[in-house]
N, CA, C, O and CB atoms as a CASP TS submission, in Angstrom:
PFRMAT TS
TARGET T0000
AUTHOR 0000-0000-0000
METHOD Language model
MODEL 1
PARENT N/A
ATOM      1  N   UNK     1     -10.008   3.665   8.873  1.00  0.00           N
ATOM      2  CA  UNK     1      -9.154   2.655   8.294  1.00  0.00           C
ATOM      3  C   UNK     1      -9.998   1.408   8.060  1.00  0.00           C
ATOM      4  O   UNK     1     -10.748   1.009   8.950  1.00  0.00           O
ATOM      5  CB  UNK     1      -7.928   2.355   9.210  1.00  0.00           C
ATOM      6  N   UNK     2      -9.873   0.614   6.581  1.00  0.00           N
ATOM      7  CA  UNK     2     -10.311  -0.400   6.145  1.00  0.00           C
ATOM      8  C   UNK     2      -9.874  -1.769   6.627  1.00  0.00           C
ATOM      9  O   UNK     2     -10.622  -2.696   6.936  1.00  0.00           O
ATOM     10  CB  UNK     2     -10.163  -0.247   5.030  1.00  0.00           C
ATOM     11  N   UNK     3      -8.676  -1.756   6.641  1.00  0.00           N
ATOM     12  CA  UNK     3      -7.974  -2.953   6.829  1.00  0.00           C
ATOM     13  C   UNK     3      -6.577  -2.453   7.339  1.00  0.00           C
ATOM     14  O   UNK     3      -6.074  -1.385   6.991  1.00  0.00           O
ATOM     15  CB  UNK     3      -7.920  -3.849   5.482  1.00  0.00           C
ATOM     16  N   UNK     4      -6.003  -3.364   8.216  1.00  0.00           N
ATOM     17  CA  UNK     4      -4.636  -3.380   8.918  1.00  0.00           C
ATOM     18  C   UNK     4      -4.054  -4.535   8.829  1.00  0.00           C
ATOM     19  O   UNK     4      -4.540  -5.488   9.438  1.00  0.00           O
ATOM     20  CB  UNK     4      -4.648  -3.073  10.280  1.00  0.00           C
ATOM     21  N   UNK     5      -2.807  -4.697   7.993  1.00  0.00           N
ATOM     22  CA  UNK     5      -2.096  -6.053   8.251  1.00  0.00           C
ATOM     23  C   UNK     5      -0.587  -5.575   8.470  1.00  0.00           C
ATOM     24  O   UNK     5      -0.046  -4.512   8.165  1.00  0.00           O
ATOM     25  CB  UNK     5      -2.263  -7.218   6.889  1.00  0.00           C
ATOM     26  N   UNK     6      -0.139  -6.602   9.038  1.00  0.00           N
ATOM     27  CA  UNK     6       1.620  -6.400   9.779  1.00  0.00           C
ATOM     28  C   UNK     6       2.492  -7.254   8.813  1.00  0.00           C
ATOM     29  O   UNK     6       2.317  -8.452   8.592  1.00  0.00           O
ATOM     30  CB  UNK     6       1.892  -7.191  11.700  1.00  0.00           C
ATOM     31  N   UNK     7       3.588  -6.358   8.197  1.00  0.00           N
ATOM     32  CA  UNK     7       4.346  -6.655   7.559  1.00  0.00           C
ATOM     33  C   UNK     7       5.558  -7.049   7.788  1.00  0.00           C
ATOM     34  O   UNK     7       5.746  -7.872   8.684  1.00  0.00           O
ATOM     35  CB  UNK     7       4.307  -6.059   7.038  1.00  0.00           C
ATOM     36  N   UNK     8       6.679  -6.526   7.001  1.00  0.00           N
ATOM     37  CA  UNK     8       7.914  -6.129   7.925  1.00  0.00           C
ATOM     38  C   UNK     8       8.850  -5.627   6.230  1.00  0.00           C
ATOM     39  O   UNK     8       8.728  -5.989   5.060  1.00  0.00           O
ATOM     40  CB  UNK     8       8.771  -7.898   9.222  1.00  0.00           C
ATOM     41  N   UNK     9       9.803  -4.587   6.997  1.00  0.00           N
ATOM     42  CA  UNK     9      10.939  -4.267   6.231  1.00  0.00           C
ATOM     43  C   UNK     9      12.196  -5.241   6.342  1.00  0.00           C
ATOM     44  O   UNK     9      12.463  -5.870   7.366  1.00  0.00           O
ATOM     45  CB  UNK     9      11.319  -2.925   6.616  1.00  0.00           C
ATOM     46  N   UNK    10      12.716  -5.275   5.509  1.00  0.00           N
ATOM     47  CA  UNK    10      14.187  -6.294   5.649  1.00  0.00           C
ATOM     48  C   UNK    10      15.169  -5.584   4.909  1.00  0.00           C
ATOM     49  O   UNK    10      15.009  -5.326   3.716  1.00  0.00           O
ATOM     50  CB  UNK    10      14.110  -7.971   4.937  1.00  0.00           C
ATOM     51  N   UNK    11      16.534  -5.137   5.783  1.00  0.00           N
ATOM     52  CA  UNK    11      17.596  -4.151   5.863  1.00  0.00           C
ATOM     53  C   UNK    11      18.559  -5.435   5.911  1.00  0.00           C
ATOM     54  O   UNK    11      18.418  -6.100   6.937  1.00  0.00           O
ATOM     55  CB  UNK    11      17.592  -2.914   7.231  1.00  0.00           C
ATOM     56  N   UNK    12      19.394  -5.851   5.107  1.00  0.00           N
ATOM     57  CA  UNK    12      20.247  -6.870   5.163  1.00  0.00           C
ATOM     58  C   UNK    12      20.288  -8.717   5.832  1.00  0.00           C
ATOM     59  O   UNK    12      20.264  -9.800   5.248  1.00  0.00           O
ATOM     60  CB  UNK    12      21.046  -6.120   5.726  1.00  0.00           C
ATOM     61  N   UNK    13      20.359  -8.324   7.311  1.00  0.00           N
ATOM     62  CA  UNK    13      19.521  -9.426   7.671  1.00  0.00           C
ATOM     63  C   UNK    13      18.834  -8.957   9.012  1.00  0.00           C
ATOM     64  O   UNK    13      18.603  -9.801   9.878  1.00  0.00           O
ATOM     65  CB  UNK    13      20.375 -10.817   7.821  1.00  0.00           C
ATOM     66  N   UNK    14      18.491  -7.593   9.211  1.00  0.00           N
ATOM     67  CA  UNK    14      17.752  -7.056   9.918  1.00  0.00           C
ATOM     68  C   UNK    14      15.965  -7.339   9.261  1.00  0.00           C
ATOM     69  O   UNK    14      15.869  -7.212   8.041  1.00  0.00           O
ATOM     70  CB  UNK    14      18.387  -5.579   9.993  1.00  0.00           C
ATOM     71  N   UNK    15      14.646  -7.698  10.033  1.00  0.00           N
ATOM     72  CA  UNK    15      13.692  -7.049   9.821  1.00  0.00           C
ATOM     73  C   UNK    15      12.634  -6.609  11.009  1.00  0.00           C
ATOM     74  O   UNK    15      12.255  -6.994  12.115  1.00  0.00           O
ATOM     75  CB  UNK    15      13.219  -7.709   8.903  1.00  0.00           C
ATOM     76  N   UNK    16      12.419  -5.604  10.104  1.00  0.00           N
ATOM     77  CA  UNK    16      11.546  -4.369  11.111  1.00  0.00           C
ATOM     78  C   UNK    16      10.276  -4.497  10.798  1.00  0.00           C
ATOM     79  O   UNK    16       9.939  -4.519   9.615  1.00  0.00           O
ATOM     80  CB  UNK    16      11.887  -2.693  10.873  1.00  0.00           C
ATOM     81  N   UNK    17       9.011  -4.644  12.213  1.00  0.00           N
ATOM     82  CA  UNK    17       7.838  -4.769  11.553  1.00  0.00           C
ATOM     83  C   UNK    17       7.170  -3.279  10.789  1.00  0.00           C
ATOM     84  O   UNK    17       7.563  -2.121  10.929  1.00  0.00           O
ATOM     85  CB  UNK    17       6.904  -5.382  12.658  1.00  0.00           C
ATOM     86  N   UNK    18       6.349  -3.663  10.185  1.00  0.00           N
ATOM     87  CA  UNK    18       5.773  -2.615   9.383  1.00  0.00           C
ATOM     88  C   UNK    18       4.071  -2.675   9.438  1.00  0.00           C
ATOM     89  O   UNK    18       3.554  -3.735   9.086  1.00  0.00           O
ATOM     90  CB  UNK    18       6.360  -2.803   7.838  1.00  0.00           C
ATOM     91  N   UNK    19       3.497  -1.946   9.722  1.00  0.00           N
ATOM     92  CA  UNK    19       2.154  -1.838   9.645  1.00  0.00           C
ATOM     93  C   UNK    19       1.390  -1.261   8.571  1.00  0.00           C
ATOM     94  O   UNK    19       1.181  -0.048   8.564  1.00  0.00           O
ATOM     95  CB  UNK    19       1.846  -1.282  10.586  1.00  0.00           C
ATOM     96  N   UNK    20       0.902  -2.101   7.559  1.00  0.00           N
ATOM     97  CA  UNK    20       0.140  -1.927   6.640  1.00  0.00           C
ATOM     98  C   UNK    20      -1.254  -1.318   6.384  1.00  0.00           C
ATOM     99  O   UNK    20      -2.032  -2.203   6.026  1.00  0.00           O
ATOM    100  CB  UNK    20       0.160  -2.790   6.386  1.00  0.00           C
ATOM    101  N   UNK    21      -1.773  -0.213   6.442  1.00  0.00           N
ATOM    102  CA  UNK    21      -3.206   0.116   6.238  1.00  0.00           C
ATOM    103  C   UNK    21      -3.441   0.901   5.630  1.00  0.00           C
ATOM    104  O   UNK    21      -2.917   1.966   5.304  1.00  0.00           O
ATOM    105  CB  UNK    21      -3.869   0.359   7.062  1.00  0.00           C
ATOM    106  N   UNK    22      -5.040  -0.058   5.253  1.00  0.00           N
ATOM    107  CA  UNK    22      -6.047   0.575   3.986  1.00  0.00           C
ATOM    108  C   UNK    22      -7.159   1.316   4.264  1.00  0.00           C
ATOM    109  O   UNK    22      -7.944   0.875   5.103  1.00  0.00           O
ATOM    110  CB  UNK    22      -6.668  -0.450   3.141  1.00  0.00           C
ATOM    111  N   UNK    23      -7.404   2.476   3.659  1.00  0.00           N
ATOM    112  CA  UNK    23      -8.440   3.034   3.425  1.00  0.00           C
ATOM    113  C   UNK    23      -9.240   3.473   1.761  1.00  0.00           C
ATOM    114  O   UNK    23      -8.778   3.810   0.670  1.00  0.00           O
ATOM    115  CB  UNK    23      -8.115   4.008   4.197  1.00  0.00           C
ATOM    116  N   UNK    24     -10.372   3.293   2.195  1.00  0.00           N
ATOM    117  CA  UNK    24     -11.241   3.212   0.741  1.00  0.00           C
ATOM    118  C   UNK    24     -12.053   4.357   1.457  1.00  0.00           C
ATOM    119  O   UNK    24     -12.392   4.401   2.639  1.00  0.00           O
ATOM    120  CB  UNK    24     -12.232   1.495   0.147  1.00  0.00           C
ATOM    121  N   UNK    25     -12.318   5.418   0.297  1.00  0.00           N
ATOM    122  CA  UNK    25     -13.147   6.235   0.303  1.00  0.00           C
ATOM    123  C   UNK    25     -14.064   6.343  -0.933  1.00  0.00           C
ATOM    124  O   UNK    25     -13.801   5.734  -1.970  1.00  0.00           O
ATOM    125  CB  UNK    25     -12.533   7.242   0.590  1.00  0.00           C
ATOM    126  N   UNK    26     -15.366   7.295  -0.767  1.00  0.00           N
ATOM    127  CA  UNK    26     -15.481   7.716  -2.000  1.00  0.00           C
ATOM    128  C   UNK    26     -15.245   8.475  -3.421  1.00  0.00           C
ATOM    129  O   UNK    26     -14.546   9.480  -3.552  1.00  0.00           O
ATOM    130  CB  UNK    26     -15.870   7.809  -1.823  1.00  0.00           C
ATOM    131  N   UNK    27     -15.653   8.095  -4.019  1.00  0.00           N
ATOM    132  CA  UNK    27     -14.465   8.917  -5.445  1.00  0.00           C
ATOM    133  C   UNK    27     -15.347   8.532  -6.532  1.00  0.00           C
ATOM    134  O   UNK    27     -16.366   7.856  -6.388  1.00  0.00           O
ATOM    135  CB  UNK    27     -12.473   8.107  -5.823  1.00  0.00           C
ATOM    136  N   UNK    28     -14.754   9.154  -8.002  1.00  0.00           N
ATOM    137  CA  UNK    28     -15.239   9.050  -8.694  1.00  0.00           C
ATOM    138  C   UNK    28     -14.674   7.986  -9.781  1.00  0.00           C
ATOM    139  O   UNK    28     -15.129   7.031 -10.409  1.00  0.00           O
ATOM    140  CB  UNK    28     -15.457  10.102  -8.834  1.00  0.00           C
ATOM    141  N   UNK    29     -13.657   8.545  -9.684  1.00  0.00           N
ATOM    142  CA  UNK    29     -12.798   7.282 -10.243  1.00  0.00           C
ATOM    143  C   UNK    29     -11.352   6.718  -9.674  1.00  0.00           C
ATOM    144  O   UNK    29     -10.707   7.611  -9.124  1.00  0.00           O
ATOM    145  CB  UNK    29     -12.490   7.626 -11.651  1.00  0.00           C
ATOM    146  N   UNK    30     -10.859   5.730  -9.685  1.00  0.00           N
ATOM    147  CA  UNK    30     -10.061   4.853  -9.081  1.00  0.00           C
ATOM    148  C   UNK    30      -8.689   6.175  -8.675  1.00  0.00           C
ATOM    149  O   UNK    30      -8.339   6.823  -9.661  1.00  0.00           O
ATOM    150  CB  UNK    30      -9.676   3.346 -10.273  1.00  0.00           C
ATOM    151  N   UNK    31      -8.028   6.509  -7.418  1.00  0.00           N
ATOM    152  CA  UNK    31      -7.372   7.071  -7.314  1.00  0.00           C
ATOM    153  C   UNK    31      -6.595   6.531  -6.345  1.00  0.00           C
ATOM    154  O   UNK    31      -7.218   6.359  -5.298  1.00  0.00           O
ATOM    155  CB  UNK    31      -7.770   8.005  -7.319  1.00  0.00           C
ATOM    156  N   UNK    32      -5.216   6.132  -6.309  1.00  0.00           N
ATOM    157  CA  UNK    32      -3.962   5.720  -5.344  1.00  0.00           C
ATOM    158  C   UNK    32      -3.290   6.372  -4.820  1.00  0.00           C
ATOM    159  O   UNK    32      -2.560   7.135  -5.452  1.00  0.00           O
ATOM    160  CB  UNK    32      -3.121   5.138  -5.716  1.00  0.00           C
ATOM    161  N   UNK    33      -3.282   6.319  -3.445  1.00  0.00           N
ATOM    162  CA  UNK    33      -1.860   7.328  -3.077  1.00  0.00           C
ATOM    163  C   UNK    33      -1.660   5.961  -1.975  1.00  0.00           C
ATOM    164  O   UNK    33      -2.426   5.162  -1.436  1.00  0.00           O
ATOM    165  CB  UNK    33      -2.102   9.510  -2.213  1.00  0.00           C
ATOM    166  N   UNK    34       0.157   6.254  -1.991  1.00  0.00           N
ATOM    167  CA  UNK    34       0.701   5.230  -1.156  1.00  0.00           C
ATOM    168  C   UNK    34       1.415   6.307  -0.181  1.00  0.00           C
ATOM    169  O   UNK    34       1.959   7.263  -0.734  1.00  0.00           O
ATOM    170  CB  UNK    34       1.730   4.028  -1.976  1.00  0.00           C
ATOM    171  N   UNK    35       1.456   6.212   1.386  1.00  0.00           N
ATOM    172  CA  UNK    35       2.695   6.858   2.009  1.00  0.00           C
ATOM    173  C   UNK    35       3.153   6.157   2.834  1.00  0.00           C
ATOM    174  O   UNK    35       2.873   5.002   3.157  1.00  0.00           O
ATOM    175  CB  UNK    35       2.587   8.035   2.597  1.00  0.00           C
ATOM    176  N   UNK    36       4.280   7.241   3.396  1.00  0.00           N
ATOM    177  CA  UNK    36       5.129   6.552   4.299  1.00  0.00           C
ATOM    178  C   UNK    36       6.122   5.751   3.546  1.00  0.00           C
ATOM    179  O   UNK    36       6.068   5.274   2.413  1.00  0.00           O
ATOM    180  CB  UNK    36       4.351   5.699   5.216  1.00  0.00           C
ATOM    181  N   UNK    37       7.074   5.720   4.486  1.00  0.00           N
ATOM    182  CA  UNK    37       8.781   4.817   3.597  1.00  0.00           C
ATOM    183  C   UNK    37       8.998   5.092   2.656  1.00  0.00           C
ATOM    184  O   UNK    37       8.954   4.251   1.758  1.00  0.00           O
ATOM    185  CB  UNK    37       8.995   3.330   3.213  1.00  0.00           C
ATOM    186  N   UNK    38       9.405   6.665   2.354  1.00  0.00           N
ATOM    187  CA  UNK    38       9.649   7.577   1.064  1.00  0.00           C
ATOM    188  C   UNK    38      10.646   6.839   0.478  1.00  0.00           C
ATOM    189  O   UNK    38      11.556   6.822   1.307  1.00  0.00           O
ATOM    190  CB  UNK    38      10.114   9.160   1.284  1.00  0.00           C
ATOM    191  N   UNK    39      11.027   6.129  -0.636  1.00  0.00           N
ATOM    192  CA  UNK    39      11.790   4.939  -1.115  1.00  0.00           C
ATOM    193  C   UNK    39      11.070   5.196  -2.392  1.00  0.00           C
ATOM    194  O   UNK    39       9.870   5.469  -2.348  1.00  0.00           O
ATOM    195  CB  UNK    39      11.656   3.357  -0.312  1.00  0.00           C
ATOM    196  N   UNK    40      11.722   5.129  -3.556  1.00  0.00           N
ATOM    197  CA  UNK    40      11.945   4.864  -4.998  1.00  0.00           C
ATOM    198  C   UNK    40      10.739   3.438  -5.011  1.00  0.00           C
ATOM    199  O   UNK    40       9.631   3.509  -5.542  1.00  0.00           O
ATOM    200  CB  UNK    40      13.920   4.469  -5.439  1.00  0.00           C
ATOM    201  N   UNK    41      11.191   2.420  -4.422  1.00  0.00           N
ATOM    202  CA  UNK    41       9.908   1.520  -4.596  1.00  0.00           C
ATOM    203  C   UNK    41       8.844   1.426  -4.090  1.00  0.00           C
ATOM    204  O   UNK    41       7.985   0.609  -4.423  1.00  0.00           O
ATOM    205  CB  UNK    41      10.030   0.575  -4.480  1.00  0.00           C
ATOM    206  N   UNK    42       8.754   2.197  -3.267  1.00  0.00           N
ATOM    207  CA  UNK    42       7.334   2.402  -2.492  1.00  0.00           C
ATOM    208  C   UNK    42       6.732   3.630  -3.690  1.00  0.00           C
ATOM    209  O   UNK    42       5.571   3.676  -4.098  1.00  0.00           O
ATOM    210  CB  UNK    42       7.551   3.118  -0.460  1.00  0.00           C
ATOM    211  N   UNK    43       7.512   4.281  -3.974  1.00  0.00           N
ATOM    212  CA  UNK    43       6.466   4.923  -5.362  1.00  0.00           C
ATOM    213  C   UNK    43       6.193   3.620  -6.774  1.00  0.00           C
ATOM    214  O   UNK    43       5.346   3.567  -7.665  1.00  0.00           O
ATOM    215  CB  UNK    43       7.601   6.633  -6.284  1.00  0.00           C
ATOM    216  N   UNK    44       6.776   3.164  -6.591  1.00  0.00           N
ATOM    217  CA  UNK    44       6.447   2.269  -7.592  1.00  0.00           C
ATOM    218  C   UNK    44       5.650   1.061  -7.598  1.00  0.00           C
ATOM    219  O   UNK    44       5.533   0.283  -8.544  1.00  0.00           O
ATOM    220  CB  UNK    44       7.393   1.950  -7.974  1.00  0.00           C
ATOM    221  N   UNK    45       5.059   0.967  -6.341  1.00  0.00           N
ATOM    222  CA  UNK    45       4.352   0.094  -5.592  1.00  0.00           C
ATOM    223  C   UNK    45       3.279  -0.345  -5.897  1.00  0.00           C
ATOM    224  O   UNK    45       2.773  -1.464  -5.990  1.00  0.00           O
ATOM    225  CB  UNK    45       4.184   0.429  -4.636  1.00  0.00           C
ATOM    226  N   UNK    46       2.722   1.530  -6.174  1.00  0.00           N
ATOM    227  CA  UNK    46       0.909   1.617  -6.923  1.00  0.00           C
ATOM    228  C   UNK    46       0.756   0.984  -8.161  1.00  0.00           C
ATOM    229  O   UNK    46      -0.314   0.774  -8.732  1.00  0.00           O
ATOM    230  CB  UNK    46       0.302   3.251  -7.356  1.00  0.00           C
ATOM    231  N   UNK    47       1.870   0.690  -8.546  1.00  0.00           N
ATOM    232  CA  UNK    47       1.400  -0.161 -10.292  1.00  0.00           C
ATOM    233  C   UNK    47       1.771  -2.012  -9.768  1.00  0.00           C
ATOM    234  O   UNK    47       1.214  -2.984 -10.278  1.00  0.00           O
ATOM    235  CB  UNK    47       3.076   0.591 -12.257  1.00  0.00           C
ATOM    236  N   UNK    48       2.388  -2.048  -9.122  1.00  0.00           N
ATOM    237  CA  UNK    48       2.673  -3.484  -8.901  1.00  0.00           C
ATOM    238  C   UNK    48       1.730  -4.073  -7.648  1.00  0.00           C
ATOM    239  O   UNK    48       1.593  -5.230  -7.250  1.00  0.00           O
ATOM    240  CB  UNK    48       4.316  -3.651  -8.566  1.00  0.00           C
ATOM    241  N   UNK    49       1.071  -2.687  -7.135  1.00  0.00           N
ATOM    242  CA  UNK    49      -0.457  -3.508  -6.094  1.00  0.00           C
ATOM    243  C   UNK    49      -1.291  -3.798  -7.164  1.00  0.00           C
ATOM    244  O   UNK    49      -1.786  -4.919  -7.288  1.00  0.00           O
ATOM    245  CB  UNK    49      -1.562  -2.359  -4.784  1.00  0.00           C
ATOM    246  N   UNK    50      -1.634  -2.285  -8.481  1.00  0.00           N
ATOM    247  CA  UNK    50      -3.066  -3.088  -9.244  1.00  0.00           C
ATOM    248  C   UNK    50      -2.494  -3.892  -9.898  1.00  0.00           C
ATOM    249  O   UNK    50      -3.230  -4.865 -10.058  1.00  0.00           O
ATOM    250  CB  UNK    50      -4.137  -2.309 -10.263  1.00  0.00           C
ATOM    251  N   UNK    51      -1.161  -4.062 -10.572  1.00  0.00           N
ATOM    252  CA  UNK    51      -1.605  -5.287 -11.268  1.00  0.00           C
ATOM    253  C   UNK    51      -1.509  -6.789 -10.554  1.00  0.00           C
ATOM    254  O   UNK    51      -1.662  -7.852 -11.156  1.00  0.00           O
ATOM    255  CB  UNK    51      -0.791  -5.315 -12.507  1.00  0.00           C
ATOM    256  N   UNK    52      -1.181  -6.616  -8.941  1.00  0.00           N
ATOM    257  CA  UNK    52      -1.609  -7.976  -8.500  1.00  0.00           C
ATOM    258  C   UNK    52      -2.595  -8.391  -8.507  1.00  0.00           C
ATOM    259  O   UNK    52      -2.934  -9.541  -8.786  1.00  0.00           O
ATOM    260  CB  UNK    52      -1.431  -8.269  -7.567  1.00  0.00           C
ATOM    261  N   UNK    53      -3.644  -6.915  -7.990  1.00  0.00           N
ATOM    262  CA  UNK    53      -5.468  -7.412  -7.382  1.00  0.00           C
ATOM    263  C   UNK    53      -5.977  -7.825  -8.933  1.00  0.00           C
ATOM    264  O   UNK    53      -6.784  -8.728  -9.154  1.00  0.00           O
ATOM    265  CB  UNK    53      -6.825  -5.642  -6.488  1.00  0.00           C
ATOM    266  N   UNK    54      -5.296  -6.915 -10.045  1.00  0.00           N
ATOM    267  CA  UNK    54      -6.187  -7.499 -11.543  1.00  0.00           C
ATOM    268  C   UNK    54      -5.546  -8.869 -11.866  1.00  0.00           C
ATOM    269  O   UNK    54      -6.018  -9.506 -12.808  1.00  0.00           O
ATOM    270  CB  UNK    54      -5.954  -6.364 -13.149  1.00  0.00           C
ATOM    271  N   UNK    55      -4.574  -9.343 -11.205  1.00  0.00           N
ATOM    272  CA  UNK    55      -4.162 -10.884 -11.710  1.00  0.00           C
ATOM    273  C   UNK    55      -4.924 -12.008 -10.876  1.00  0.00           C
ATOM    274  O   UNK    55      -5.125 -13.200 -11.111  1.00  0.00           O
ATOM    275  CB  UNK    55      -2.437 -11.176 -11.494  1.00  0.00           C
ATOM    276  N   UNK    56      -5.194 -11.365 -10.052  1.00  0.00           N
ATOM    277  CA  UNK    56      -5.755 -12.329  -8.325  1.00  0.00           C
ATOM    278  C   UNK    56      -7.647 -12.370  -8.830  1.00  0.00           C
ATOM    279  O   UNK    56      -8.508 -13.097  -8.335  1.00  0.00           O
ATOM    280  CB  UNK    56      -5.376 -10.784  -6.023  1.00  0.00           C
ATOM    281  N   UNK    57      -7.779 -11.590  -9.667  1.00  0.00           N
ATOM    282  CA  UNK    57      -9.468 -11.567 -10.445  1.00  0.00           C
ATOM    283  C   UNK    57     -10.064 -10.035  -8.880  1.00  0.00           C
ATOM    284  O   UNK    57     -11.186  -9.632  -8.574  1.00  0.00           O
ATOM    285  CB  UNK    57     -10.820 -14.192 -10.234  1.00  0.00           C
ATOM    286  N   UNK    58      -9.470  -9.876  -8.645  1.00  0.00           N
ATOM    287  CA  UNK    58     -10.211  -8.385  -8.163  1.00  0.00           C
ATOM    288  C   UNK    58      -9.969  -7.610  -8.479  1.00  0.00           C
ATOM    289  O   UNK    58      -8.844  -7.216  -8.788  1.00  0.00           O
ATOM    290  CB  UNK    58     -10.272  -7.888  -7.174  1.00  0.00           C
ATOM    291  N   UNK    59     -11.432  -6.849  -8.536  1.00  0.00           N
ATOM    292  CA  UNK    59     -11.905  -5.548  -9.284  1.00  0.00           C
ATOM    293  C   UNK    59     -11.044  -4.493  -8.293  1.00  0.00           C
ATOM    294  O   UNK    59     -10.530  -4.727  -7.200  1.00  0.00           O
ATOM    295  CB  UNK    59     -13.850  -5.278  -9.302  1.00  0.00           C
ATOM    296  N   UNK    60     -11.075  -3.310  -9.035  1.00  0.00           N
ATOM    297  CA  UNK    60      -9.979  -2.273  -8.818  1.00  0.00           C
ATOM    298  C   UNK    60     -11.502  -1.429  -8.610  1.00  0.00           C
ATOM    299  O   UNK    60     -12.212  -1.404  -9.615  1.00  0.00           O
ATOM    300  CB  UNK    60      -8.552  -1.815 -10.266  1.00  0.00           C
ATOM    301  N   UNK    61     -11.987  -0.798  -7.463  1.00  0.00           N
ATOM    302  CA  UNK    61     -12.923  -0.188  -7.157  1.00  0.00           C
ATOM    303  C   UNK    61     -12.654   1.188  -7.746  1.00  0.00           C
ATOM    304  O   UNK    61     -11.532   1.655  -7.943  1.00  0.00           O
ATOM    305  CB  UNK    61     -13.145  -0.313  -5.818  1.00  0.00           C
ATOM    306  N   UNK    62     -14.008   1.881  -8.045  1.00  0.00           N
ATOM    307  CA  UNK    62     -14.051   3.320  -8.563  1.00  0.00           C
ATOM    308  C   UNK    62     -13.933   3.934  -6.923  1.00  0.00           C
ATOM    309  O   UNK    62     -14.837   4.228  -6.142  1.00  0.00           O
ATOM    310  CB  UNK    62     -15.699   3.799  -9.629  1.00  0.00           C
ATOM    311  N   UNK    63     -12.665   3.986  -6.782  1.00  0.00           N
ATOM    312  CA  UNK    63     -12.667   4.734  -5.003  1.00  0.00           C
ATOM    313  C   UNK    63     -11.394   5.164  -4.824  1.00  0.00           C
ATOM    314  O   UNK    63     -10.384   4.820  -5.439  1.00  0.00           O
ATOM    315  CB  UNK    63     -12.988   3.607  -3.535  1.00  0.00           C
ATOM    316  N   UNK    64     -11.535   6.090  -3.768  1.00  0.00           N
ATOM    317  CA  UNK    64      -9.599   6.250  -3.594  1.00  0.00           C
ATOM    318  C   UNK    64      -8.951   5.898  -2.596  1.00  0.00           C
ATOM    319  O   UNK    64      -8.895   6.657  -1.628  1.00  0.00           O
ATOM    320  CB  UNK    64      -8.979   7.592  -3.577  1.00  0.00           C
ATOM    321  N   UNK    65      -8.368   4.786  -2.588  1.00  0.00           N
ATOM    322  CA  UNK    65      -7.196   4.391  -2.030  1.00  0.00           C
ATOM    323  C   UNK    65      -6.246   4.474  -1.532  1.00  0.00           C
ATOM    324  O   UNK    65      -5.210   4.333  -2.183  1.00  0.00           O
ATOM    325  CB  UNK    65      -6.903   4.152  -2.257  1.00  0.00           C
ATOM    326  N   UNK    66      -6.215   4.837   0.335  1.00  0.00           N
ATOM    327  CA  UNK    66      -4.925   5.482   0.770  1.00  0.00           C
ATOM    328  C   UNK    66      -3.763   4.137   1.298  1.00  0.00           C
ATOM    329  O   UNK    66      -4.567   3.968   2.215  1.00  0.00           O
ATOM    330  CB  UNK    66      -5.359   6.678   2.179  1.00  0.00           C
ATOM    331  N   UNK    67      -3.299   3.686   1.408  1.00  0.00           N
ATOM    332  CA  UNK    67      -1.975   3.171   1.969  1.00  0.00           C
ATOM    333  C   UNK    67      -0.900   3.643   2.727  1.00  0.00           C
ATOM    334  O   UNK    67       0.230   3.988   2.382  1.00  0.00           O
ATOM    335  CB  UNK    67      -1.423   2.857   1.190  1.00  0.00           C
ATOM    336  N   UNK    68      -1.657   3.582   4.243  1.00  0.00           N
ATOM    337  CA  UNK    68      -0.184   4.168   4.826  1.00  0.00           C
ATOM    338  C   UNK    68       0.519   2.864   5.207  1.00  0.00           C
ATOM    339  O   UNK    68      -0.097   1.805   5.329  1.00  0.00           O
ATOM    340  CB  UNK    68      -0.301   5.295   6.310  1.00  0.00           C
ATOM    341  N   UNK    69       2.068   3.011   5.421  1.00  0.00           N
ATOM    342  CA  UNK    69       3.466   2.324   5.675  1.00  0.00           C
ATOM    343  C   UNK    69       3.583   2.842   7.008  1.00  0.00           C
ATOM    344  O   UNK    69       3.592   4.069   7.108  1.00  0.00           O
ATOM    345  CB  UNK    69       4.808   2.723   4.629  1.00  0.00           C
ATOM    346  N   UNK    70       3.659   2.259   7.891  1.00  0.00           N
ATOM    347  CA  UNK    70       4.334   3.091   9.202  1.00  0.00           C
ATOM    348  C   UNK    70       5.033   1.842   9.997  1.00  0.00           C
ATOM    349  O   UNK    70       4.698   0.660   9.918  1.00  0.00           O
ATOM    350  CB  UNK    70       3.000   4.018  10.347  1.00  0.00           C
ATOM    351  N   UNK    71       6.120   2.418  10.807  1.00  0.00           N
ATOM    352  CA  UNK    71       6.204   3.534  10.836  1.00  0.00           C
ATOM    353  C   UNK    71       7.245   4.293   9.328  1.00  0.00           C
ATOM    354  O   UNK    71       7.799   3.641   8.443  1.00  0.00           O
ATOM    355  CB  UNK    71       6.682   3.667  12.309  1.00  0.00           C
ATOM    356  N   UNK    72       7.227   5.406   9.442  1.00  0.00           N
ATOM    357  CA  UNK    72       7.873   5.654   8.046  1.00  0.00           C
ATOM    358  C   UNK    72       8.929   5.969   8.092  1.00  0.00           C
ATOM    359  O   UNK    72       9.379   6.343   7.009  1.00  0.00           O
ATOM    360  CB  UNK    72       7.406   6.500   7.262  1.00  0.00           C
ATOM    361  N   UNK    73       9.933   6.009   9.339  1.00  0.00           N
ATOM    362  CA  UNK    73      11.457   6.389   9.353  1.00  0.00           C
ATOM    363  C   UNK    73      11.904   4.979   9.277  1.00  0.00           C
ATOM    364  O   UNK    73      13.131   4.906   9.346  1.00  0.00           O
ATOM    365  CB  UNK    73      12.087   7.297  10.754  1.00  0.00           C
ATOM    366  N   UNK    74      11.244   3.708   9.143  1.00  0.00           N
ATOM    367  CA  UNK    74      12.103   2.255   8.651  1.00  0.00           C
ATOM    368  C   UNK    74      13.063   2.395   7.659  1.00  0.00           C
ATOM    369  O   UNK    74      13.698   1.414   7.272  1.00  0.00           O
ATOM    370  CB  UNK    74      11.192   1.133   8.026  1.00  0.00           C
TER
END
């Protein structure tokens, strides 16, 4: 694992922490997978992470990119 940061889910006015982590491997070309917190927007996630890092001026590495969510029954 690359990086670990603590998040949280928010269920009405419940929130639950969430643990964020990255891994970068090698690859050939740029590949995303997100898991954990099987949710409609967590698939939709991978287009609204790159286009933050390409608005923020970071490069989108030729690598593949895991993202786990845990825990994932939130």
């Amino acid at each position: 694992m690359l990086f670990c940061v603590q998040s949280a889910a928010v269920f009405g006015i419940e929130a639950y922490p969430v643990a964020v982590e990255v891994d970068l491997s090698s690859g050939q070309k740029l590949n995303f997978l997100t898991v954990g917190l099987p949710d409609p927007a967590v698939r939709e996630s991978k287009e609204r992470v790159k286009a933050a890092l390409r608005n923020c001026g970071y490069p989108l590495p030729a690598q593949h990119i895991t993202i786990n969510l845990a825990p994932a029954d939130v």
